[in-house]
C-alpha positions in Angstrom: -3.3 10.2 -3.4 -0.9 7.3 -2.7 -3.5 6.1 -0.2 -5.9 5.9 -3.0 -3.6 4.7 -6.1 -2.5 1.8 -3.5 -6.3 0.7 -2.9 -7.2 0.8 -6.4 -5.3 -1.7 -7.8 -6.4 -5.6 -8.1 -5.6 -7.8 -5.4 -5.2 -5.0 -2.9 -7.8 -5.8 0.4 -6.2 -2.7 1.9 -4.1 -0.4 3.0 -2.2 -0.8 6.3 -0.1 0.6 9.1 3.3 -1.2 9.2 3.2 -1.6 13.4 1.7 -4.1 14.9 -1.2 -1.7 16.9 -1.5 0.0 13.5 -2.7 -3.4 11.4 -5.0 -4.8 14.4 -6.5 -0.7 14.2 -7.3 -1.9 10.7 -8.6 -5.1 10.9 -11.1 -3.7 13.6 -11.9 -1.0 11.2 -10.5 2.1 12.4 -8.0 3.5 9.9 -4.5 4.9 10.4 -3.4 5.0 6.6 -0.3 2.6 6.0 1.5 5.0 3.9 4.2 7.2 5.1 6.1 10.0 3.0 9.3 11.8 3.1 9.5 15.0 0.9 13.0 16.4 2.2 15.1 16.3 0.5 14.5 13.3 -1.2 10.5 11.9 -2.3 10.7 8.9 -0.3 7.2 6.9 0.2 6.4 3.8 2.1 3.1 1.7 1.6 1.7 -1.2 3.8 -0.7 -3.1 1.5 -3.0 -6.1 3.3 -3.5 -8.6 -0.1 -6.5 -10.6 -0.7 -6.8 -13.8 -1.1 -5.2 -15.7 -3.7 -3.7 -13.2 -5.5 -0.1 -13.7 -6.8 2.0 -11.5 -4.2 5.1 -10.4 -6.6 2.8 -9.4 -9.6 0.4 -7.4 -7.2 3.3 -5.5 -5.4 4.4 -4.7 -9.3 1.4 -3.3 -10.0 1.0 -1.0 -7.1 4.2 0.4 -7.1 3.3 1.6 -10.4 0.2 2.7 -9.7 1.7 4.6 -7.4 4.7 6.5 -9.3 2.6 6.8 -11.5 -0.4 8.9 -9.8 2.3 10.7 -7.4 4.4 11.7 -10.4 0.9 12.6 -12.6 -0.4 14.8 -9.7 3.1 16.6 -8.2 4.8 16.4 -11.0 7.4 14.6 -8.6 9.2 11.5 -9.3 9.6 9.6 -6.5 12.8 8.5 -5.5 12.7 5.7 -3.3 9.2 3.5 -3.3 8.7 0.7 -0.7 5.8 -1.8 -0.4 5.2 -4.2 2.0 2.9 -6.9 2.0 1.6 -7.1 5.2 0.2 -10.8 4.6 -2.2 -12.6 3.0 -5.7 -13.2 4.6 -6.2 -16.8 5.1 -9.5 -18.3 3.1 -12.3 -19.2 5.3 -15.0 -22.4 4.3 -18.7 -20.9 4.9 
């Protein structure tokens, strides 16, 4: 559910692992999820987001994390209680 609260919001080209075999997995195609969470005894949830291309970092970051509370509280009825996103990069634009 984080997986899929993370992906759905704008700006977001994916979600990725955190080590550096995890994010070449995912830019080959093969994915190992990029979110991690602790439920004892505190919620604590990590996610690795990949951002597309110019999208403003800080305001898509925002908007994740509350995607993200929000869906995790919604469906566990859970508040999370330590939320960290990383922005794994941004993908550089290509000329065609």
């Amino acid at each position: 559910m984080v997986r899929a609260a993370a992906r759905a919001s704008y700006g977001v080209a994916a979600v990725a692992g955190e080590r550096w075999h995890e994010r070449l997995a995912a830019r080959l195609g093969i994915d190992l999820g990029g979110v991690t969470v602790f439920s004892d005894p505190e919620l604590r949830v990590r996610v690795n987001v990949r951002l597309a291309s110019g999208v403003p970092q800080a305001q898509v970051a925002a908007n994740v994390a509350e995607a993200v509370d929000y869906t995790v509280q919604r469906d566990t009825g859970r508040k999370i209680d330590d939320l960290t996103i990383t922005v794994d990069g941004i993908p550089m634009a290509t000329d065609e």
